[in-house]
N, CA, C and O of each residue as an XYZ file, in Angstrom:
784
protein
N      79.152     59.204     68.598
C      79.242     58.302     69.742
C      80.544     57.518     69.693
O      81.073     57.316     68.600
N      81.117     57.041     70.877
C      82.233     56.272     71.052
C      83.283     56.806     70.589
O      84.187     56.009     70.337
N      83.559     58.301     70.309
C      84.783     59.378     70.723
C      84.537     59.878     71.839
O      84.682     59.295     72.913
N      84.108     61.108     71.667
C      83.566     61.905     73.710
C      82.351     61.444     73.714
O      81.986     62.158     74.647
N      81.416     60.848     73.453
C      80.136     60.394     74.065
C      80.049     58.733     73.840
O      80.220     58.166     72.761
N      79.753     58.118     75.070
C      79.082     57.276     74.939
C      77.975     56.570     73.956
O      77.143     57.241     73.347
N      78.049     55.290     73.876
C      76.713     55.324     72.241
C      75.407     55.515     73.019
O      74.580     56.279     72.520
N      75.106     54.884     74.238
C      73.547     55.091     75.078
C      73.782     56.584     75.278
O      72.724     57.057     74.863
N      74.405     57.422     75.598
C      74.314     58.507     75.861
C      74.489     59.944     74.831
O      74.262     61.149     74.938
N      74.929     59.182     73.990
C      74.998     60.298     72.914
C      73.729     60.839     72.503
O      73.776     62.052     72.301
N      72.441     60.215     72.294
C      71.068     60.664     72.016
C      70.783     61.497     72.988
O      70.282     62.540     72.568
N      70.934     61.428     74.340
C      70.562     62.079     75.420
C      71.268     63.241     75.441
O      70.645     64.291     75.596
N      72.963     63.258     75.259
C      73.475     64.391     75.367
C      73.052     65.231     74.157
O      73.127     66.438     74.387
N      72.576     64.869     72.779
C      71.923     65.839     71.749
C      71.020     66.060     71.953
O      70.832     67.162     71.438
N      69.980     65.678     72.526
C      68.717     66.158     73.288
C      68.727     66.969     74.360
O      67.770     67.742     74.393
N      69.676     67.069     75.461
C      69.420     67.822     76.116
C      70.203     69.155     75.708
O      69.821     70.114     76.380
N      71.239     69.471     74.743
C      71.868     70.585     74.085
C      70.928     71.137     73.510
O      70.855     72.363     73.590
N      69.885     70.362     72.726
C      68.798     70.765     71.639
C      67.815     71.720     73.006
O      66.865     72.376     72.578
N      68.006     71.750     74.150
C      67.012     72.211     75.034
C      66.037     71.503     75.312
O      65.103     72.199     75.710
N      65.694     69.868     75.276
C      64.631     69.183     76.220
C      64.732     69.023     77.650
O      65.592     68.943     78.526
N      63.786     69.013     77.542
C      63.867     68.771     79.518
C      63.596     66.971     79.586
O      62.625     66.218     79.510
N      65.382     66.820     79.810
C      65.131     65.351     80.389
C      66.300     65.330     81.641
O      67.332     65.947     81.904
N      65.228     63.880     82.441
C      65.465     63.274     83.435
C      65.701     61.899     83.420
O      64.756     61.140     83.204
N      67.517     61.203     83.741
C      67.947     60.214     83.215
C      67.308     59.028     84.321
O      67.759     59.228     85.449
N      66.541     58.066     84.266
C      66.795     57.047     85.364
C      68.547     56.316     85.353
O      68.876     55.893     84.245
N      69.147     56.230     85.989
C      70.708     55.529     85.877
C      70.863     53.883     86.442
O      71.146     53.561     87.595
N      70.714     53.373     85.808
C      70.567     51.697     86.430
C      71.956     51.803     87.187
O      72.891     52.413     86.669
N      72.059     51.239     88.337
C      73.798     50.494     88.952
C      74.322     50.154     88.128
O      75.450     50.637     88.032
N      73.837     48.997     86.854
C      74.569     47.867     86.552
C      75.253     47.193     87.014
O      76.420     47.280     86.633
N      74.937     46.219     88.014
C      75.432     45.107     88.808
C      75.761     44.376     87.630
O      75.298     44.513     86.498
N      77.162     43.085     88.313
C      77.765     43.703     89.339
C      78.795     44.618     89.108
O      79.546     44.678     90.082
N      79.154     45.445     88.072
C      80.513     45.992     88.509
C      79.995     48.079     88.621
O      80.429     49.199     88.889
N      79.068     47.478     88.275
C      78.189     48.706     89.081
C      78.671     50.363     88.096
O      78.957     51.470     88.552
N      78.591     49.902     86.706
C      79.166     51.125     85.886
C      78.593     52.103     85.804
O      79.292     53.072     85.508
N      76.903     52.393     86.039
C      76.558     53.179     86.041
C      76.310     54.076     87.031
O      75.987     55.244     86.818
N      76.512     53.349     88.616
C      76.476     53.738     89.478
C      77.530     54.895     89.695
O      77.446     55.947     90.330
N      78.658     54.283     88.870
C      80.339     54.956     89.175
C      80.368     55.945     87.990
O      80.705     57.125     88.086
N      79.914     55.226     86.692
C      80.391     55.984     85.178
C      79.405     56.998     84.838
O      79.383     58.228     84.871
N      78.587     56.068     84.497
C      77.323     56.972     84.396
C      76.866     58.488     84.787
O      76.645     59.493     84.112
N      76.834     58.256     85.921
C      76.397     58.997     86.992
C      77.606     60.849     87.222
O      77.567     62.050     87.492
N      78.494     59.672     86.833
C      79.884     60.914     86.728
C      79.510     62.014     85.477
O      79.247     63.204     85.648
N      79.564     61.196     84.003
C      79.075     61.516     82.928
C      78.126     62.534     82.717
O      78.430     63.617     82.216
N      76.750     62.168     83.155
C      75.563     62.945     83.397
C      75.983     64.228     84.444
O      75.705     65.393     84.158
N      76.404     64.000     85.191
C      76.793     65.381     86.084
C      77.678     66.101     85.556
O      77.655     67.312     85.776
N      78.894     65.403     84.548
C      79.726     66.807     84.036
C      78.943     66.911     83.181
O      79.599     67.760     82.576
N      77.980     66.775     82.504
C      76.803     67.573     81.174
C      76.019     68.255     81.943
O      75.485     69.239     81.433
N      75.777     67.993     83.125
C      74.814     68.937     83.396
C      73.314     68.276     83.315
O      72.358     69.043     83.423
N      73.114     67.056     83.153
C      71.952     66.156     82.995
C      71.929     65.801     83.846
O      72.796     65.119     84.393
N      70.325     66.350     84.492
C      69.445     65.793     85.528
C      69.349     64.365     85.582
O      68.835     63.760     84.641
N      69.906     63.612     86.844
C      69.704     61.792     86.656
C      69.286     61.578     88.404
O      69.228     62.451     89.270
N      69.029     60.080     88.529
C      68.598     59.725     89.734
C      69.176     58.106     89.680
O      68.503     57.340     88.991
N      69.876     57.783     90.079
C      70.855     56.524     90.408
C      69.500     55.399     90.968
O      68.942     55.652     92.036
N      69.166     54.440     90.308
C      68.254     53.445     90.395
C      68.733     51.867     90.802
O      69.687     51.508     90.112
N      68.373     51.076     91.562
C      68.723     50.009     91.567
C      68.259     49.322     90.305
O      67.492     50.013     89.634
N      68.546     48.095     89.810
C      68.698     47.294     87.887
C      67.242     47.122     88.444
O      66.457     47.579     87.614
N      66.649     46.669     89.458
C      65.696     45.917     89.055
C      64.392     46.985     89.429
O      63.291     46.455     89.575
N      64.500     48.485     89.586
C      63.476     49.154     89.708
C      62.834     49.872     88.179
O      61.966     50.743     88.113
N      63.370     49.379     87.320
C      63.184     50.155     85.955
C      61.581     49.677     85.641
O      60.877     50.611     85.258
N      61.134     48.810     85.711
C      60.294     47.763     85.600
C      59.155     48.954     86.356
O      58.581     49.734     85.595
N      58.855     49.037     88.008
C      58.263     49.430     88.618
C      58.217     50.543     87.949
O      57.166     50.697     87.326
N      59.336     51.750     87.818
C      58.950     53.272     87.051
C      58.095     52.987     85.930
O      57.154     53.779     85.894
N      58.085     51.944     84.788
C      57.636     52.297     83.855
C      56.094     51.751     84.127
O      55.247     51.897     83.246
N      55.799     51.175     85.268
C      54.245     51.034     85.429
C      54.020     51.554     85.597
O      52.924     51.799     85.093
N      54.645     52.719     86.643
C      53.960     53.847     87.542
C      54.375     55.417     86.008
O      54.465     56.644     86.063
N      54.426     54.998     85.556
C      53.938     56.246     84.019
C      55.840     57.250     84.451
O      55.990     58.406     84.054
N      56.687     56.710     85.038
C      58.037     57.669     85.436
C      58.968     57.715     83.978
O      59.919     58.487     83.851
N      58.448     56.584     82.716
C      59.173     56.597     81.838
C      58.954     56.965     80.435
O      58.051     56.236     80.024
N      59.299     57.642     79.639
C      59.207     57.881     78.791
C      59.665     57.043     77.681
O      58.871     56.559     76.873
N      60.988     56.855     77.622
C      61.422     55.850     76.576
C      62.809     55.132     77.100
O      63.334     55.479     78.158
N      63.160     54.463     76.554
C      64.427     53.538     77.551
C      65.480     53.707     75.988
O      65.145     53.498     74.822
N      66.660     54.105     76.485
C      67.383     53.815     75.215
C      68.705     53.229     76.133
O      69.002     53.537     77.287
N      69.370     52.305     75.236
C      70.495     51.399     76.131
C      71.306     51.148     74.677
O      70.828     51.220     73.546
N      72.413     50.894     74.993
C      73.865     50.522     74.082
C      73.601     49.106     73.037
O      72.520     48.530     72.913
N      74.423     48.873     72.598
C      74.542     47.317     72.137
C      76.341     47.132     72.203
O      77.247     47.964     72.264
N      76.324     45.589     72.155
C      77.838     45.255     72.038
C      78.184     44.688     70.655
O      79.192     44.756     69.952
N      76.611     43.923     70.478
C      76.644     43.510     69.064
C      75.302     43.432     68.579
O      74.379     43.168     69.350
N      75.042     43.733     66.830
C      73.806     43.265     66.832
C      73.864     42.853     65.238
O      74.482     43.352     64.297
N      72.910     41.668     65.336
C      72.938     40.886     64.077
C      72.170     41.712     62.715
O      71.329     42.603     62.600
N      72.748     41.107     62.056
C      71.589     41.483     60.233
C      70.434     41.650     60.522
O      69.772     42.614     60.137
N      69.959     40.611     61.344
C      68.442     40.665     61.236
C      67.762     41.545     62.735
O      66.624     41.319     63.147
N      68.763     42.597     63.426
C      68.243     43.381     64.382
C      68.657     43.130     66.033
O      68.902     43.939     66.928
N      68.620     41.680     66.016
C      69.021     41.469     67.382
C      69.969     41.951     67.836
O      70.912     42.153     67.071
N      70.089     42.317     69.232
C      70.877     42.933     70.108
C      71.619     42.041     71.705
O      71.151     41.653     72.775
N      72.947     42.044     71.067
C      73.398     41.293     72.823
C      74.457     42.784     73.393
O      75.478     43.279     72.916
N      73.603     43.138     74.630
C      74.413     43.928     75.066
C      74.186     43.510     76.817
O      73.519     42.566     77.241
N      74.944     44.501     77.617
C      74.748     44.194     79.283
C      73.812     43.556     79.672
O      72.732     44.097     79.437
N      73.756     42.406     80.290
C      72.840     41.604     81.280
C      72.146     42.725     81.718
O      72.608     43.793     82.118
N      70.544     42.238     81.556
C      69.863     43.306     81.855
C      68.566     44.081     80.922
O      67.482     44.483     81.344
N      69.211     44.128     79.265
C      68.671     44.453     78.617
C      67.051     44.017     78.284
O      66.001     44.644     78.146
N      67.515     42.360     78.225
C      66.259     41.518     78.098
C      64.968     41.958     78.549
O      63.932     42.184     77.922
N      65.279     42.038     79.893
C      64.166     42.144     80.463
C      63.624     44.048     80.747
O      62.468     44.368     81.022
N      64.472     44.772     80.630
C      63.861     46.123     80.288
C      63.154     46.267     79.195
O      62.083     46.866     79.301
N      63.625     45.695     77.717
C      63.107     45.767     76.645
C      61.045     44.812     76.875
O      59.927     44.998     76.395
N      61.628     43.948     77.785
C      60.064     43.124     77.758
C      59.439     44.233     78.945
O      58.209     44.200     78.902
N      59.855     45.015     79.786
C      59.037     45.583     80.547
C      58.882     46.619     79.771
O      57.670     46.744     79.596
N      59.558     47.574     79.113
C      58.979     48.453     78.289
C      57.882     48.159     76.936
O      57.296     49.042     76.309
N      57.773     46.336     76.635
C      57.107     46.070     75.317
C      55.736     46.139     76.414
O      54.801     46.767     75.918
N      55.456     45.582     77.860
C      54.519     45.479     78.304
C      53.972     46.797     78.937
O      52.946     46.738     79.615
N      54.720     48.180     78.711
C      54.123     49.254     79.489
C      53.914     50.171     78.290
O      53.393     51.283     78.374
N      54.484     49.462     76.870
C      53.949     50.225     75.759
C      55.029     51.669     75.491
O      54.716     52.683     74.866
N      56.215     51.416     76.100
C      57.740     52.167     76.098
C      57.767     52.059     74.947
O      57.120     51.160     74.411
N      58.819     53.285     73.926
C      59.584     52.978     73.188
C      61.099     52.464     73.594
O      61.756     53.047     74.457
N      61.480     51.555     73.030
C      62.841     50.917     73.273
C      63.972     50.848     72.201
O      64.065     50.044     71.273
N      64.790     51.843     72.526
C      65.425     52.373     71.564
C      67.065     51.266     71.805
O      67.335     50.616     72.815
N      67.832     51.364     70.637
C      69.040     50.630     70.717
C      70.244     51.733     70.611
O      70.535     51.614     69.421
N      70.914     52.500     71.013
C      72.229     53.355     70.346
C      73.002     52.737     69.750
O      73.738     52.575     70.724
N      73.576     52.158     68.870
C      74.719     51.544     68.292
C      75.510     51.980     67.521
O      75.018     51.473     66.513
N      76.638     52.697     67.041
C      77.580     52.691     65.959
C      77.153     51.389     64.787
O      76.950     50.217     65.104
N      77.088     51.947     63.409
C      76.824     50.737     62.111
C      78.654     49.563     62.809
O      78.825     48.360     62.613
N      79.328     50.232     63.327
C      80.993     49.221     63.172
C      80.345     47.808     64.715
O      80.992     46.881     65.202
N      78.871     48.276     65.032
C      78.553     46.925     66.053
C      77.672     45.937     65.831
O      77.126     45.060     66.500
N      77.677     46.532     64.040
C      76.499     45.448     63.229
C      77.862     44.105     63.115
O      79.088     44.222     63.129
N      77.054     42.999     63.017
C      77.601     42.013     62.419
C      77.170     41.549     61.416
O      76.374     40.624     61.580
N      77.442     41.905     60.180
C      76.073     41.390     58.702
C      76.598     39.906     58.793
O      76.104     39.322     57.828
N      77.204     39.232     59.359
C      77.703     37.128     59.203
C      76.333     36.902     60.344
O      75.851     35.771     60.396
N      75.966     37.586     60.895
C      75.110     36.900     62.224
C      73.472     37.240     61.905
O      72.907     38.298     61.627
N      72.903     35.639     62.102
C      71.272     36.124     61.799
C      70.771     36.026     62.792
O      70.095     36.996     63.134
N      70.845     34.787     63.776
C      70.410     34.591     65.037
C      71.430     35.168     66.066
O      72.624     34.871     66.028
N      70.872     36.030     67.010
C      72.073     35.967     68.087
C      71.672     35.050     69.339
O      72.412     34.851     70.302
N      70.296     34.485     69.160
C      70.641     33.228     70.203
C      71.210     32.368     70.546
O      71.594     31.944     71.636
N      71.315     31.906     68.964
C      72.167     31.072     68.725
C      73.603     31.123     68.250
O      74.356     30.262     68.706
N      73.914     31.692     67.703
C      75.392     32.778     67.189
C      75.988     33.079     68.273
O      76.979     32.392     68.522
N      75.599     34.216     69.311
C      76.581     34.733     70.210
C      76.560     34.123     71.283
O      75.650     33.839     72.062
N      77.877     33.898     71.271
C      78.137     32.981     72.958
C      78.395     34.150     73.832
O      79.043     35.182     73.659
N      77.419     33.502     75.214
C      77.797     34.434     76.335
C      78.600     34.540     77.257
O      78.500     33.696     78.148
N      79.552     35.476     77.369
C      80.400     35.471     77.881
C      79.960     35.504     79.686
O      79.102     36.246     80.163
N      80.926     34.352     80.583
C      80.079     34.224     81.405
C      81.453     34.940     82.594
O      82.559     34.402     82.654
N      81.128     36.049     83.343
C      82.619     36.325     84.411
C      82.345     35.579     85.601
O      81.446     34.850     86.022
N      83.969     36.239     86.175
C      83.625     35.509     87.421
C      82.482     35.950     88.522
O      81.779     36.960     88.529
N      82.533     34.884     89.423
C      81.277     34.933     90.118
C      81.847     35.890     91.025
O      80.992     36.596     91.560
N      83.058     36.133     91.366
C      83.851     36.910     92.733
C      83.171     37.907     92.667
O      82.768     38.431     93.706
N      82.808     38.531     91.184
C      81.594     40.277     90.816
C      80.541     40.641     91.414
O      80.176     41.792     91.651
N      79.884     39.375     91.742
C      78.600     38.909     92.151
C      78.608     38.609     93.553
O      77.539     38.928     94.074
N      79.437     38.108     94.344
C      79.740     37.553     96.034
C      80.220     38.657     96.501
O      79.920     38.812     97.685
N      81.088     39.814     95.883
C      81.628     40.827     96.240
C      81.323     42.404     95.364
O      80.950     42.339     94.193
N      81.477     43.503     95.905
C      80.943     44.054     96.135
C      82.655     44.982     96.331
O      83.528     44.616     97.119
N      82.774     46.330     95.293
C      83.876     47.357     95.586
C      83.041     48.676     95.957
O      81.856     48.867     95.685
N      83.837     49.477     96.582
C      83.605     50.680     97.006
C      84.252     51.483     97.752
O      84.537     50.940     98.819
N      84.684     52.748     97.653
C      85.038     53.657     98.163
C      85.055     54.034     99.800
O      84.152     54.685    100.324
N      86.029     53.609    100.402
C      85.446     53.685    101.795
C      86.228     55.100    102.691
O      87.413     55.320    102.439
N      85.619     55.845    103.538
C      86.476     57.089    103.968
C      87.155     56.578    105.633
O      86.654     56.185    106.686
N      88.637     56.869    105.103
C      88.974     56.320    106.561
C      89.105     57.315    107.993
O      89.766     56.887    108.940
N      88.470     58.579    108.065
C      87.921     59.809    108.846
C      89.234     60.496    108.672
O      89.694     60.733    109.789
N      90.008     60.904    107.732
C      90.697     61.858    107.555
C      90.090     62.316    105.963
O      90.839     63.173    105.494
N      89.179     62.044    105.214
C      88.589     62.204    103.899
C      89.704     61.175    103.236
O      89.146     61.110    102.140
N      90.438     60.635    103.138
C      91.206     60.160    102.089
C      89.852     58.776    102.031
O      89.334     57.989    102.824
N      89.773     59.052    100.909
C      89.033     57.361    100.366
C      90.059     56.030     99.583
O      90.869     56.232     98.678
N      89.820     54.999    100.070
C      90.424     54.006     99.798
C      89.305     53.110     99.333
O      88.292     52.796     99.958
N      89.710     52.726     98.008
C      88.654     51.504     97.457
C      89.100     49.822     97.962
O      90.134     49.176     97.796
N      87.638     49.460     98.721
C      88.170     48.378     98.989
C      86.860     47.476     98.461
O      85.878     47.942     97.881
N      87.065     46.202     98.771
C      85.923     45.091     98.393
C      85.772     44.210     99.445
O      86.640     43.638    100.104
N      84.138     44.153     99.554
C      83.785     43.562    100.756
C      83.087     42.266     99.922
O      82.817     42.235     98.721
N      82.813     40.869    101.256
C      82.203     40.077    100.835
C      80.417     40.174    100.758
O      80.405     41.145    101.515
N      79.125     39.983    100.499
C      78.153     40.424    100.630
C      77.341     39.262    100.719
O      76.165     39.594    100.867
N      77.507     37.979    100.686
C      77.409     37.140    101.009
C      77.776     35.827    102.443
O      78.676     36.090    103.241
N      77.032     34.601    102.569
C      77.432     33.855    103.356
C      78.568     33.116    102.664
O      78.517     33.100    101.434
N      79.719     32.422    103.338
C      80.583     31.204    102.916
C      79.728     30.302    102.032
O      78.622     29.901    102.392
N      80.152     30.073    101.143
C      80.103     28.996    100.151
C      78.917     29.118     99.396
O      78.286     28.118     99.057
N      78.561     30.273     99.104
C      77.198     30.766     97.921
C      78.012     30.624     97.252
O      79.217     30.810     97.427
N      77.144     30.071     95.895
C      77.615     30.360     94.833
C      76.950     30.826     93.842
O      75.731     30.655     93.845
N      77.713     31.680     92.516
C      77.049     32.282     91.722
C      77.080     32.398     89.974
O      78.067     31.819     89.520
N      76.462     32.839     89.238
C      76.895     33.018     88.239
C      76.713     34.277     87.635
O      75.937     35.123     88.081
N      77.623     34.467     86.324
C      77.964     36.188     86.600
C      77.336     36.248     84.367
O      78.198     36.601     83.562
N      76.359     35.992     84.009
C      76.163     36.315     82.942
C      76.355     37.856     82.544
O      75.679     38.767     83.024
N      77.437     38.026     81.538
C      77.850     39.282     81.730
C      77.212     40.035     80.570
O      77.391     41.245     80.436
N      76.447     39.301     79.710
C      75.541     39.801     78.617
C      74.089     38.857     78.358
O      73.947     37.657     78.597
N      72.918     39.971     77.703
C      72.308     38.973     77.049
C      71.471     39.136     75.726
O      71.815     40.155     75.127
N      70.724     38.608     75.254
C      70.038     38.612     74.119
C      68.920     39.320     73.834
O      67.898     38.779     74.257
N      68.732     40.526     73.162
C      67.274     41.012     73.368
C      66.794     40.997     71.320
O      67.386     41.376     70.309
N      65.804     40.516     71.521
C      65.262     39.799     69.708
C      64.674     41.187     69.513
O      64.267     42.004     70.339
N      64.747     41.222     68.151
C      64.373     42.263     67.328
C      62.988     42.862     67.450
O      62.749     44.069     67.456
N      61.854     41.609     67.575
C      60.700     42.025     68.366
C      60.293     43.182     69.356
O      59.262     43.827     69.546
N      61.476     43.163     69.867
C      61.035     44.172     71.125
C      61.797     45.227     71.166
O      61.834     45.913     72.187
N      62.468     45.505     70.158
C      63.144     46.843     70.117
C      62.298     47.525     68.976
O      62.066     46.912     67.934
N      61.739     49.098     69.245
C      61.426     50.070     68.647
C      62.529     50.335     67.423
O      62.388     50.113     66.220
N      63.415     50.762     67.977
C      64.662     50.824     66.589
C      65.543     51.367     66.953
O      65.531     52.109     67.935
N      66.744     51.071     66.081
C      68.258     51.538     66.159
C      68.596     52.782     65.977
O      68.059     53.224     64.961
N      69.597     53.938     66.804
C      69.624     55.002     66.353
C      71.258     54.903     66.458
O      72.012     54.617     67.388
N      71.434     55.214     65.293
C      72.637     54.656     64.393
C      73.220     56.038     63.618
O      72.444     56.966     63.394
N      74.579     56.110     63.241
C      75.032     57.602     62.772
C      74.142     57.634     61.191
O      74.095     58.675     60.536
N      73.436     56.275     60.695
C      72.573     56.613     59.319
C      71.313     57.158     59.689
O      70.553     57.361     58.743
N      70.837     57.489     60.994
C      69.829     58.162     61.535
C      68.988     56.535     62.295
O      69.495     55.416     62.368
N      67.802     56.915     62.689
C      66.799     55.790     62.814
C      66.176     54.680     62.452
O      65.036     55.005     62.121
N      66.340     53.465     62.335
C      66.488     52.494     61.801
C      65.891     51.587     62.295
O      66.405     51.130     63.316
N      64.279     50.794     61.693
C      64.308     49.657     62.173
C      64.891     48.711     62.200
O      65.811     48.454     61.423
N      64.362     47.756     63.374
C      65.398     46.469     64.236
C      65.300     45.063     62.575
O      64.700     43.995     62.459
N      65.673     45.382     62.187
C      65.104     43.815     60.435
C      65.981     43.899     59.556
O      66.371     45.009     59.193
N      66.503     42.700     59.002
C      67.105     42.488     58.112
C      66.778     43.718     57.098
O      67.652     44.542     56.827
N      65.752     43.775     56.672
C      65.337     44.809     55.210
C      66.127     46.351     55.643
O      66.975     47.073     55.119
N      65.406     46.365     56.756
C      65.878     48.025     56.793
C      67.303     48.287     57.407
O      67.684     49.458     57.436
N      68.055     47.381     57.860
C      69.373     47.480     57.959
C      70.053     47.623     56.927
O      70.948     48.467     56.894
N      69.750     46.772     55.797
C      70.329     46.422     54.883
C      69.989     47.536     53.625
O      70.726     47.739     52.660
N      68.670     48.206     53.895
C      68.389     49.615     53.325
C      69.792     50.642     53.273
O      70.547     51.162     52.452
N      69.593     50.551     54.609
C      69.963     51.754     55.618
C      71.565     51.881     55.283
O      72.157     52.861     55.735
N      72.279     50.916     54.503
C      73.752     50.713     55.033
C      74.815     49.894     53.431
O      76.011     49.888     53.139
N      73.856     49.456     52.936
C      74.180     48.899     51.598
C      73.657     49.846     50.023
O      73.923     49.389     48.911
């Protein structure tokens, strides 16, 4: 992971080489909408079946039985398991703890931090601008096919917003890390197994 594959996607792309039959849900990721654009690109040059989802329908699939297991990236994650990666995570990880999902982490060992125990308290969140959030880019065709990316407003005058660009998901609710030392629970002990 993080040469030609992605770290969330590297499990998926060895799974579907291995011959499983999978089907990706693809969150947008608002606002800068990476999966809508990256993602989505990714999965189609592999050849992986996906379906482009709005962030906040993940929740609904996994009631209605559409999910199997959720696996998502990290940016960082502490000694003791925690994970701060894309705004967003939090609350997939609690809808998958409540639909009885496994919730997997992809990470490279180089996104452990062994100095960090809490990341509630430890990692500051980086907060962007709100312009991400009021606006809105995209590809527009001007009827000769040439596309020009432009950005529209999507809002009224003088909303305002905030653009949390990561967040915190506790060790609790992650199933476990799949890491180049193989599978790994989210805890001080077995990190520290796994790597020392």
């Amino acid at each position: 992971a993080t040469v030609d594959w992605g770290t969330a996607l590297a499990p998926i792309y060895k799974a579907f080489r291995e011959g499983l039959d999978i089907h990706v849900w693809v969150d947008e990721t608002r606002p800068r909408n990476q999966g809508a654009s990256l993602t989505t690109f990714e999965l189609a040059s592999e050849g992986i079946s996906h379906t482009l989802i709005v962030d906040n329908a993940g929740g609904h699939l996994m009631q209605n039985g559409e999910v199997d297991i959720v696996i998502v990236g990290a940016d960082r994650v502490t000694r003791c398991g925690d994970v701060c990666n894309k705004i967003g995570t939090y609350l997939k990880a609690l809808a998958a703890m409540d639909n009885s999902i496994p919730f997997f982490v992809a990470t490279p060992s180089s996104t452990i931090d062994w100095e960090l125990k809490n990341a509630l308290t430890e990692i500051p969140i980086e907060y962007r601008s709100s312009r991400e959030v009021i606006h809105m880019k995209g590809l527009l065709e001007d009827g000769t096919f040439k596309q020009k990316l432009k950005e529209v407003k999507i809002c009224p005058e003088n909303t305002l917003a905030i653009n949390p660009a990561f967040d915190i998901t506790p060790a609790r609710l992650i199933t476990a890390l799949i890491t180049e030392r193989g599978i790994i629970s989210a805890n001080k002990i077995s990190l520290e197994e796994s790597f020392f």
